[in-house]
C-alpha positions, 0 to 999 in steps of 0.5 A: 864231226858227229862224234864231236857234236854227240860228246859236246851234247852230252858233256853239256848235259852232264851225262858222262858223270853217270857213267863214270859212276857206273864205271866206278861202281863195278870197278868197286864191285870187282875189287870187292869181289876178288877180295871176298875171293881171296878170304874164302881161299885163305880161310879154306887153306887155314882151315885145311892147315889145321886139320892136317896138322892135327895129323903131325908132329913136328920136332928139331932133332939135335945132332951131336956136337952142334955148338948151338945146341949145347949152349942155347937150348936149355931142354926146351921144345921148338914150336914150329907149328905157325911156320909150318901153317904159314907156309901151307897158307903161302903154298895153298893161296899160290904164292910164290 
């Protein structure tokens, strides 16, 4: 019954909106915070990705008798390097 009367009290005042502001407030606040969290993971692994690709090399080898080789290559070279850093990108931030 006293909690009934204290919520009716405060209700008739207006004061939960004010809570419900501050709720809103560090709900707004986390959520800007995880995703300050996750730029800063992403930026690293970008940033790790392409330093460790400066160290490779990456190349398709064709094998002998592979149709599509024959027909659909025409001497040009694959560029696998944003595969390659996508996937270090997906590994580093813990995707799954």
């Amino acid at each position: 019954m006293e909690l009934c009367s204290r919520t009716n009290y405060h209700l008739s005042r207006g004061n939960f909106f004010m809570a419900q502001g501050q709720l809103a407030i560090g709900q707004a606040s986390s959520a800007r915070q995880r995703e300050e969290d996750l730029t800063i993971k992403q930026r690293q692994a970008e940033e790790q990705s392409r330093l460790s690709l400066r160290d490779c090399v990456y190349a398709l080898e064709e094998e002998d008798g592979d149709p599509v080789g024959d027909d659909s290559s025409n001497g040009e070279d694959v560029d696998l390097t944003p595969l390659y850093r996508a996937y270090h990108i997906h590994q580093t931030l813990g995707f799954d």
